[in-house]
MIKOLTI-357952 format. One record per residue (C-alpha): residue in three letters; x, y, z. Coordinates in Angstrom, 3 decimals, decimal comma. Layout:
! MIKOLTI-357952
NODE/residu/xx/yy/zz
NODE/ALA/X/Y/Z
...
***
This chain:
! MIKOLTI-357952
NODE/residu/xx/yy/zz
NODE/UNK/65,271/-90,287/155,408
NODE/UNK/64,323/-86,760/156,666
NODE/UNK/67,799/-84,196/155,283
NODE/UNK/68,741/-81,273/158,247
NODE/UNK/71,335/-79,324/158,884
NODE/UNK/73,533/-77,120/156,350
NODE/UNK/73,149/-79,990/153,935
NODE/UNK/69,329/-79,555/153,727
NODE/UNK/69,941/-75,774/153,202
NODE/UNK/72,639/-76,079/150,575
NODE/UNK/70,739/-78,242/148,757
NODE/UNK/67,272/-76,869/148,884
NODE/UNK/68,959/-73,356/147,603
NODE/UNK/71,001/-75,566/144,550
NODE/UNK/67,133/-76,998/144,053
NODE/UNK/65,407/-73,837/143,747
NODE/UNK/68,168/-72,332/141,734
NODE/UNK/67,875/-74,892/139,329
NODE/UNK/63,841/-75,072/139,225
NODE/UNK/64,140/-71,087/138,324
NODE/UNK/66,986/-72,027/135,633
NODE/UNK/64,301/-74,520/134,184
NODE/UNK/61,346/-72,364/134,086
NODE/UNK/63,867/-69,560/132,660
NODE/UNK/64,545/-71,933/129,339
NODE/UNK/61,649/-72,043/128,289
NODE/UNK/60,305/-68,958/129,353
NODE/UNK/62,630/-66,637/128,194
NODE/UNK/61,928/-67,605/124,423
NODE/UNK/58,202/-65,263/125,306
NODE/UNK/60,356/-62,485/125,164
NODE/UNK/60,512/-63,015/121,238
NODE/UNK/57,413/-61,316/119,176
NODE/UNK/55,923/-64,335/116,581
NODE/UNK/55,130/-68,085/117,271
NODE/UNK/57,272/-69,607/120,485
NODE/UNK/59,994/-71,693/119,150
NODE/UNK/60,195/-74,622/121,717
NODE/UNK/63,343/-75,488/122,916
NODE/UNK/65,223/-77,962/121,332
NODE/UNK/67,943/-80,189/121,580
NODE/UNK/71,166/-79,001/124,374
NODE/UNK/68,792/-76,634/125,302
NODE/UNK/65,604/-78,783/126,119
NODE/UNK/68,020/-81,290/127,637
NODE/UNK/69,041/-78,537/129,961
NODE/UNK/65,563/-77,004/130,788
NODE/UNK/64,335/-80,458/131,359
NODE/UNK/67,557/-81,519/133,724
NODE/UNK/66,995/-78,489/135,615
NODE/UNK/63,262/-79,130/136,618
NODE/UNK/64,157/-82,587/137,433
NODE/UNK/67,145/-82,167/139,174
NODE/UNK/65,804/-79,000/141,224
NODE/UNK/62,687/-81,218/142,097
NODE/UNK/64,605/-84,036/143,188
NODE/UNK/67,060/-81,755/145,448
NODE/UNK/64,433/-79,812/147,354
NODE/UNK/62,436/-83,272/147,721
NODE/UNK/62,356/-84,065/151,577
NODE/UNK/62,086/-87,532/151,305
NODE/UNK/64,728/-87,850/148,383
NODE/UNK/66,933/-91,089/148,679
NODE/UNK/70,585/-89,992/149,152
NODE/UNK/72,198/-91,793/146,445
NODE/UNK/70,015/-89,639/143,992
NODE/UNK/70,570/-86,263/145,751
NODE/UNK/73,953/-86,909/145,116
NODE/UNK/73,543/-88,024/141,226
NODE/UNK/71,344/-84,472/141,244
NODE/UNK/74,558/-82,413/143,126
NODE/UNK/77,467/-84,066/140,714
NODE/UNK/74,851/-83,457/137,554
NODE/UNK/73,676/-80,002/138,565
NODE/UNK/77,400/-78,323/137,078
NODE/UNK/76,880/-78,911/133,705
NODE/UNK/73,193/-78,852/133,428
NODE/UNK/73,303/-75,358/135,290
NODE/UNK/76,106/-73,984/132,480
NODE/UNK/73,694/-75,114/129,853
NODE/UNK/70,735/-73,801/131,778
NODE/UNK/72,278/-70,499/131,736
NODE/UNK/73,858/-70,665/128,123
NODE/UNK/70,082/-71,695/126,828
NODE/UNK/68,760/-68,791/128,513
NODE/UNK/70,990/-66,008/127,674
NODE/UNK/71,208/-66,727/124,252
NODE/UNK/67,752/-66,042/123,935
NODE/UNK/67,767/-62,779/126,046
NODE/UNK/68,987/-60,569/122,580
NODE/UNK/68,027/-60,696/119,139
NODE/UNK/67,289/-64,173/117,735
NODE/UNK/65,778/-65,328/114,752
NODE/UNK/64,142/-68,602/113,432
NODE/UNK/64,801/-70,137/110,007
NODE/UNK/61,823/-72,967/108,717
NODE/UNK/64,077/-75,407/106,865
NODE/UNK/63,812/-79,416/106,894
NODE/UNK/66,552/-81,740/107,431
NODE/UNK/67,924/-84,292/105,467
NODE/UNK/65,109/-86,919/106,134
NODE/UNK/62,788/-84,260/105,150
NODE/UNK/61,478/-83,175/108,774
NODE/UNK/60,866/-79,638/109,915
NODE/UNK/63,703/-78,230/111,045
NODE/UNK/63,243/-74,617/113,517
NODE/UNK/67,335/-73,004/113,694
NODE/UNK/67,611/-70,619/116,286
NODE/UNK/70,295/-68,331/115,331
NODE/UNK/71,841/-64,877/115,822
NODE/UNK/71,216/-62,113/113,105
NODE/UNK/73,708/-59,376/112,116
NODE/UNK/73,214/-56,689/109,295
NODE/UNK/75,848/-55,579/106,987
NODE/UNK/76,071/-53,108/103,986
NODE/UNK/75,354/-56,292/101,771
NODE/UNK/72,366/-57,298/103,737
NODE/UNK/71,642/-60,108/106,736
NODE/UNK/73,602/-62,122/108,078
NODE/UNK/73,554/-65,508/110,372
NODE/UNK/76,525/-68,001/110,802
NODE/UNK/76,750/-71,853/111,489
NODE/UNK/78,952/-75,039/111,169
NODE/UNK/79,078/-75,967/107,113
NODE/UNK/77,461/-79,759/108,075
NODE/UNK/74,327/-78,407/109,555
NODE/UNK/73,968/-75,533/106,491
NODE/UNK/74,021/-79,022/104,431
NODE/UNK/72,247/-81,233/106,517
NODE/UNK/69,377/-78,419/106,074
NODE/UNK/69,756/-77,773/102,570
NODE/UNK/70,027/-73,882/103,064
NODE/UNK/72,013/-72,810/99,909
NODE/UNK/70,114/-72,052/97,544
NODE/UNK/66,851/-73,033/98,805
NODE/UNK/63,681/-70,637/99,584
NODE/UNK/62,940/-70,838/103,323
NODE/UNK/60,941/-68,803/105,800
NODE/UNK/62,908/-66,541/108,192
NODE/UNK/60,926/-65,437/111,666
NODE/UNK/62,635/-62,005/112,754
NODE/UNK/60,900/-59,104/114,398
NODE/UNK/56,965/-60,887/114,898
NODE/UNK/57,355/-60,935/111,092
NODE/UNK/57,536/-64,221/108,580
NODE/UNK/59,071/-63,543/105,187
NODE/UNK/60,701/-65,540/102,559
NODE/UNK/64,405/-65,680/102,144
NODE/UNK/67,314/-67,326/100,092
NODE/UNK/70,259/-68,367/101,888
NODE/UNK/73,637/-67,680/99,796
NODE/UNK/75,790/-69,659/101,631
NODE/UNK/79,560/-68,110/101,652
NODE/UNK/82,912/-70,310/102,721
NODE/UNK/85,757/-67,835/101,688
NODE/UNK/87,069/-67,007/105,571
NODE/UNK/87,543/-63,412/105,324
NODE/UNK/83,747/-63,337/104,968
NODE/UNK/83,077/-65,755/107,221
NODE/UNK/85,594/-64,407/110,164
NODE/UNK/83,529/-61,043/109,281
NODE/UNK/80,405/-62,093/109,980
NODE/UNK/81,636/-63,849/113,164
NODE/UNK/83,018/-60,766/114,460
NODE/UNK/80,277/-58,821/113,924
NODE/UNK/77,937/-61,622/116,020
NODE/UNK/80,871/-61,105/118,911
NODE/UNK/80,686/-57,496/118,481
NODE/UNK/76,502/-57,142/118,532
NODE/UNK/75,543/-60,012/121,233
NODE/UNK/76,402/-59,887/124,802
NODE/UNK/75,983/-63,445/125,799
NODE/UNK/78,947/-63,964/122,964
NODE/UNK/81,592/-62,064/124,308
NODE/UNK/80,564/-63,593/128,322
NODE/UNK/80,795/-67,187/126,904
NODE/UNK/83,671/-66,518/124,696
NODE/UNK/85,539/-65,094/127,591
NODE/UNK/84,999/-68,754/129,647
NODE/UNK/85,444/-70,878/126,291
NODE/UNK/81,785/-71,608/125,948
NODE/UNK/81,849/-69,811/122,380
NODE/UNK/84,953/-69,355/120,165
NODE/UNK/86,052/-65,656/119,796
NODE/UNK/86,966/-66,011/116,205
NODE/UNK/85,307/-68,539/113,469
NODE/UNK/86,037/-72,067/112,946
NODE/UNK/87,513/-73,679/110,401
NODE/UNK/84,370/-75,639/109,953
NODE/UNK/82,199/-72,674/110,238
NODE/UNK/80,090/-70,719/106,930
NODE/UNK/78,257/-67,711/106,727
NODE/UNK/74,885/-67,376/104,855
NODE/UNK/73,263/-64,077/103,266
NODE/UNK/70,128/-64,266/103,763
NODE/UNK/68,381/-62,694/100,518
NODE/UNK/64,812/-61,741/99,740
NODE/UNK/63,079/-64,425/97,627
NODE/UNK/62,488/-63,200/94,134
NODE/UNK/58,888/-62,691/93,238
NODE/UNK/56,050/-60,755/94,937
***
């Protein structure tokens, strides 16, 4: 069934908004000097949603029932669309680890710099589930690839530090915290890693 009328419009400009959003995802990450780091994860899911449901809402012919799946799903796929994307749009670097089953693992995370050296922050399960402390990994940052040792630290004066200074430094932080996307100060389940030069030439 041919769409017309306001309903056609409102939908065709949800579509194209969300076939931008999609093509955004994974585009943005060319800003980034060194290998692309595909999108994974929230963030795939929500680059992938938004092609599909932006092709099926500017599709003439669409059956109704699934323009209507594609409006009620188009919410939350456009709030991770946007989250994926703006995270990306400051500094971000990529640590090689593996998981637990051995796999290659790429972590996107945010960088900050203190007096005592680098700096990135994550929930304590996924700093185990990679096997970061302690362990000699390769960091992406800049276009360059070095070797690095993360030293992971749970003592929360450190950790609500490091946080802080990630709020302070990124942008997209302080937007999402300000909606509840991101929390403003660390979590009880969160750790901060040093990242430290391997030893060695």
């Amino acid at each position: 069934m041919q769409r017309s009328g306001m309903a056609a419009k409102v939908s065709m400009a949800i579509g194209a908004v969300l076939l931008v959003l999609g093509v955004a995802v994974f585009a943005v990450r060319l800003v980034h000097e060194g290998p692309y780091a595909m999108p994974r994860g929230t963030n795939l899911f929500s680059g992938v949603g938004a092609l599909l449901l932006g092709g099926l809402l500017i599709w003439p012919a669409a059956p109704r029932a699934l323009r209507w799946l594609a409006l009620a799903g188009s919410p939350v796929v456009l709030v991770l669309g946007l989250y994926a994307t703006m995270a990306e749009l400051e500094e971000v670097i990529s640590l090689y680890a593996t998981d637990s089953a051995g796999r290659p693992a790429e972590l996107r995370l945010w960088i900050v710099e203190r007096e005592d050296g680098e700096w990135v922050g994550m929930p304590r399960t996924k700093a185990i589930e990679h096997g970061l402390d302690g362990a000699e990994v390769a960091i992406l940052r800049k276009g360059e690839i070095r070797c690095v040792v993360p030293v992971l630290h749970e003592d929360r004066p450190t950790v609500r530090d490091i946080h802080a200074r990630k709020v302070e430094k990124y942008a997209v932080a302080q937007a999402a915290a300000a909606i509840g996307l991101y929390p403003r100060e660390a979590r009880d389940t969160a750790v901060s890693l040093r990242l430290d030069p391997c030893p060695g030439p």
